[in-house]
C-alpha positions in Angstrom: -52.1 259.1 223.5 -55.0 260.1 225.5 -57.4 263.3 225.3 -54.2 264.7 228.3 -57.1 266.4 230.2 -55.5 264.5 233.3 -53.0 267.2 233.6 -55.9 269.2 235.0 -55.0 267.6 238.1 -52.8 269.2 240.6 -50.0 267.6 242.0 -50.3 267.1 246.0 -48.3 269.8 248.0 -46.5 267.2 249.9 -45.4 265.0 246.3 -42.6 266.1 243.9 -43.8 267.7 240.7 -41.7 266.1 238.1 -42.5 262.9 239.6 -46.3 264.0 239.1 -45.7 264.5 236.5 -44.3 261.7 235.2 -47.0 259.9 236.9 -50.2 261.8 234.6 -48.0 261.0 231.7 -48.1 257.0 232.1 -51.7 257.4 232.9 -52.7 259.4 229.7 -50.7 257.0 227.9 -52.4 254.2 229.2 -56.0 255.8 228.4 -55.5 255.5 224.9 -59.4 256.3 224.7 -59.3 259.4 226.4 -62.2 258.6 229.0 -60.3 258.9 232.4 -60.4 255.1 232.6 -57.7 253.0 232.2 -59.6 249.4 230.9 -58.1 245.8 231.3 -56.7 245.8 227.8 -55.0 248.9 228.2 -53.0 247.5 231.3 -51.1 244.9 229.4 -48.7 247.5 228.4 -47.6 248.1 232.2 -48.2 244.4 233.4 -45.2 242.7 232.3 -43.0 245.5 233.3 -45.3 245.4 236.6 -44.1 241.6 237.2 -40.9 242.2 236.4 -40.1 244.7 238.6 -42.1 242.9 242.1 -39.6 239.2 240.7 -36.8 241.4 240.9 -38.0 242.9 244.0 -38.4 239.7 245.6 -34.9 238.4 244.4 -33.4 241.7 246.1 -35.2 240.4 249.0 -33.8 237.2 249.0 -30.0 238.3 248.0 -31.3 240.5 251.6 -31.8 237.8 253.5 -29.0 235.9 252.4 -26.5 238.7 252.7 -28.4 239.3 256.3 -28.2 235.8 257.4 -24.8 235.4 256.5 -23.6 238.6 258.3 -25.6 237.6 261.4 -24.0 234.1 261.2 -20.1 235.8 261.3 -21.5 237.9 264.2 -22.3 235.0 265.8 -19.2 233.3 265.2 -17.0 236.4 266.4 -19.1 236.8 269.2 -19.1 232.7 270.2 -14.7 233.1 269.5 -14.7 236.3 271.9 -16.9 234.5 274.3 -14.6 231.7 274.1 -11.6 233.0 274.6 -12.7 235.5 277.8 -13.5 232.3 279.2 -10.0 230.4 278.6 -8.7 233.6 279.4 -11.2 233.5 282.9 -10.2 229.6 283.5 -6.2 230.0 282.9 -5.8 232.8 285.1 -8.5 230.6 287.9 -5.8 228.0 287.3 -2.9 230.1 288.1 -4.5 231.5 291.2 -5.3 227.9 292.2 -1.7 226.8 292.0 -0.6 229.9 293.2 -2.9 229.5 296.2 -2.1 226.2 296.5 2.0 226.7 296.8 1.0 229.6 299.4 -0.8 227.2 301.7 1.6 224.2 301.1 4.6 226.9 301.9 2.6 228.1 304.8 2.0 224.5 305.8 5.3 223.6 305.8 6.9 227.0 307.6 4.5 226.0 310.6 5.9 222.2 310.5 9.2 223.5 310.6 8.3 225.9 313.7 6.8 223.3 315.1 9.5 220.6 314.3 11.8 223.3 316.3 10.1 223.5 319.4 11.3 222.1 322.8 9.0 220.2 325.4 8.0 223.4 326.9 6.7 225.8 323.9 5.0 222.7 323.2 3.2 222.1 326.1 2.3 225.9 326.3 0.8 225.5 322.9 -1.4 222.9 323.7 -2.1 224.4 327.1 -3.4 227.4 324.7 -5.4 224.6 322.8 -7.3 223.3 325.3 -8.0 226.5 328.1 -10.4 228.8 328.1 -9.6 232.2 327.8 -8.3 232.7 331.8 -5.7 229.7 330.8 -8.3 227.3 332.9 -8.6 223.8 331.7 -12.2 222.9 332.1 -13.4 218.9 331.3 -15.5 220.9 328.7 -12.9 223.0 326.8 -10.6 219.3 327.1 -13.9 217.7 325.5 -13.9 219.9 322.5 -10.6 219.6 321.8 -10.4 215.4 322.3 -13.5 215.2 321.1 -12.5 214.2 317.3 -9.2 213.1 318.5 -9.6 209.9 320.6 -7.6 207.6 318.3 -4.9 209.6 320.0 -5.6 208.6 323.2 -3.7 205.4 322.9 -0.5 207.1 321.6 -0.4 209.4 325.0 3.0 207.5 327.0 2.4 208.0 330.5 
């Protein structure tokens, strides 16, 4: 063992003793010669162990990234299947208000075609009076144009 003269040194107020202590220990041991330096040859006691310890470091590291990658991977995967199914969820329930919509304005549809199937000559004609006046119940060529306007195939089905 060394001369053990490094235990003149005082451990650093922020640093645990014992491990300090532990630390001047390895050191003396490793000075076999006493003279406060620790020489090449002296080393090879602590290099294996040295080497050792940074493979298994590096193996932690990797069984890290591993373990890392696979839990980040199954996030992924619950996050993608969440994300998924709010969208089925999102697209079914558009679908239902589509249809629903859809039955609405078909039943809507069909309540005015009756109403309108039911009418005599007379509400009729009022109707389209209301069509084709302006707001004083006028029928100007320009408020008649409007109306006709995208209707002229029709003309030839008028019976005079």
């Amino acid at each position: 063992m060394g001369s053990g003269s490094s235990n003149q040194l005082k451990c650093p107020a922020d640093y645990d003793k014992d491990k300090f202590k532990r630390i001047l220990t390895l050191y003396d041991r490793l000075d076999s010669n006493g003279d406060h330096i620790v020489e090449t040859n002296e080393l090879d006691k602590i290099a294996e162990l040295h080497f050792i310890n940074k493979i298994r470091k590096m193996k932690e590291y990797i069984l890290k990234m591993e373990n890392d990658a696979i839990q980040k991977c199954n996030k992924m995967k619950c996050d993608t299947a969440f994300q998924i199914s709010s969208i089925n969820t999102q697209l079914l329930l558009d679908i239902k208000n589509n249809n629903n919509k859809k039955a609405d304005d078909v039943m809507c549809a069909n309540r005015l075609i009756d109403k309108m199937n039911k009418m005599n000559d007379g509400e009729k004609t009022k109707e389209f009076r209301k069509a084709v006046s302006d707001d004083k119940g006028h029928i100007h060529f320009w408020t008649f144009y409007e109306y006709m306007k995208d209707r002229t195939d029709d003309i030839v089905n008028i019976v005079w």
